[in-house]
Residue, then its C-alpha position, 0 to 999 in steps of 0.5 A: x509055605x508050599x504053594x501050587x499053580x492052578x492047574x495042581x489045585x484044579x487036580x486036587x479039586x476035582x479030585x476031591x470031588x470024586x469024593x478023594x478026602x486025600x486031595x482036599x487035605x493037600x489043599x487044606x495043608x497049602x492053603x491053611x497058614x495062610x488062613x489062619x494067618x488071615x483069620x488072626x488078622x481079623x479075630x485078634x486071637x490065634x485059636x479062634x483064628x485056627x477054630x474059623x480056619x477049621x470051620x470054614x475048611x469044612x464049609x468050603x469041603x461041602x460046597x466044593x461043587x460051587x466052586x468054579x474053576x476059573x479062579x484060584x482056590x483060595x480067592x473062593x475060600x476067602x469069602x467063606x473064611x470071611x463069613x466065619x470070621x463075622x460069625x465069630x464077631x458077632x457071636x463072641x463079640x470079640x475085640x477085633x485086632x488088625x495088621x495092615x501097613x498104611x502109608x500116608x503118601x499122596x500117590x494114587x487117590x484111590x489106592x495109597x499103596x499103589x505106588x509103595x517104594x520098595x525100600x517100605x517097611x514089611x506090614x510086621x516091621x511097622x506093626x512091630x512099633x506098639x505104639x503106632x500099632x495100638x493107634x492103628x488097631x484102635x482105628x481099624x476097629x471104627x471102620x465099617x467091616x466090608x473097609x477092613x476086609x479090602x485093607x486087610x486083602x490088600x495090605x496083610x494079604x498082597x491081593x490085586x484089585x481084581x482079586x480083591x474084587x472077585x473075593x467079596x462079590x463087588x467090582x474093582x471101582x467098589x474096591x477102590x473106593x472102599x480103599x479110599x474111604x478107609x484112607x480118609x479115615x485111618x487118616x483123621x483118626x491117626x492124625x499128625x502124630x502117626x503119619x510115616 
């Protein structure tokens, strides 16, 4: 996947401003794998991941005059992808399917990633065993959405804290603890038995 530092993206995004559809399509082709990517995590279902994805391109489109600058493009686009995705929820009710990597070691309280040795599986690796990967799908669904969000951000995603914070409007503390609240959780639902 082609990736763009943040003065390239700030180019195309003024831009398209100025009314350049060509540069929001560059934007679209660097930032839309990654989406849908995003979108499947939490819709369970690839055309609907690339319907969102679609959805939310055109939102971030017509309102591309709100986005500030400062931050990387798709750190904005999140929010609004998200959005979709909860629209999506709610309307079809969809069963909800999530790829994350939990570890279950006791290093930072509040992040239990934080401290990942680096011989750790990949998200894929451990998700490609189905039975911890049902467990852990059937778990996710009973977490409340904003604790799927971070895991999904910080896990699926590889984003900071900061960015996490910056993506959903709330502070690095809230993060944190929304992590750690997920932790508790995903713990007692998996249990003994799933613990790596």
């Amino acid at each position: 996947m082609a990736h763009a530092s943040k003065e390239q993206e700030q180019v195309l995004i003024e831009k398209a401003r100025g009314g350049d559809s060509g540069s929001f399509s560059a934007l679209v082709e660097l930032t839309q794998e990654r989406a849908i990517h995003t979108a499947n995590s939490f819709l369970g279902n690839l055309e609907d991941a690339r319907d969102a994805a679609q959805e939310a391109f055109v939102k971030a489109y017509e309102h591309l005059d709100s986005f500030k600058l400062e931050s990387r493009f798709y750190t904005w686009f999140y929010r609004i992808l998200m959005n979709q995705c909860k629209d999506f929820l709610r309307k079809k009710k969809l069963r909800r399917s999530f790829s994350f990597f939990f570890s279950s070691d006791e290093g930072d309280e509040m992040d239990p990633m934080a401290n990942m040795p680096d011989d750790a599986k990949s998200p894929k690796e451990v998700m490609a065993d189905k039975e911890f990967g049902v467990a852990v799908n059937e778990a996710l669904e009973k977490l409340p959405f904003r604790q799927k969000s971070v895991f999904v951000l910080r896990y699926l995603e590889g984003f900071s804290l900061e960015e996490i914070s910056e993506s959903l409007g709330i502070t690095v503390g809230a993060v944190k603890a929304h992590l750690w609240q997920a932790g508790q959780k995903m713990r007692m639902l998996l249990g003994g038995d799933h613990e790596r």
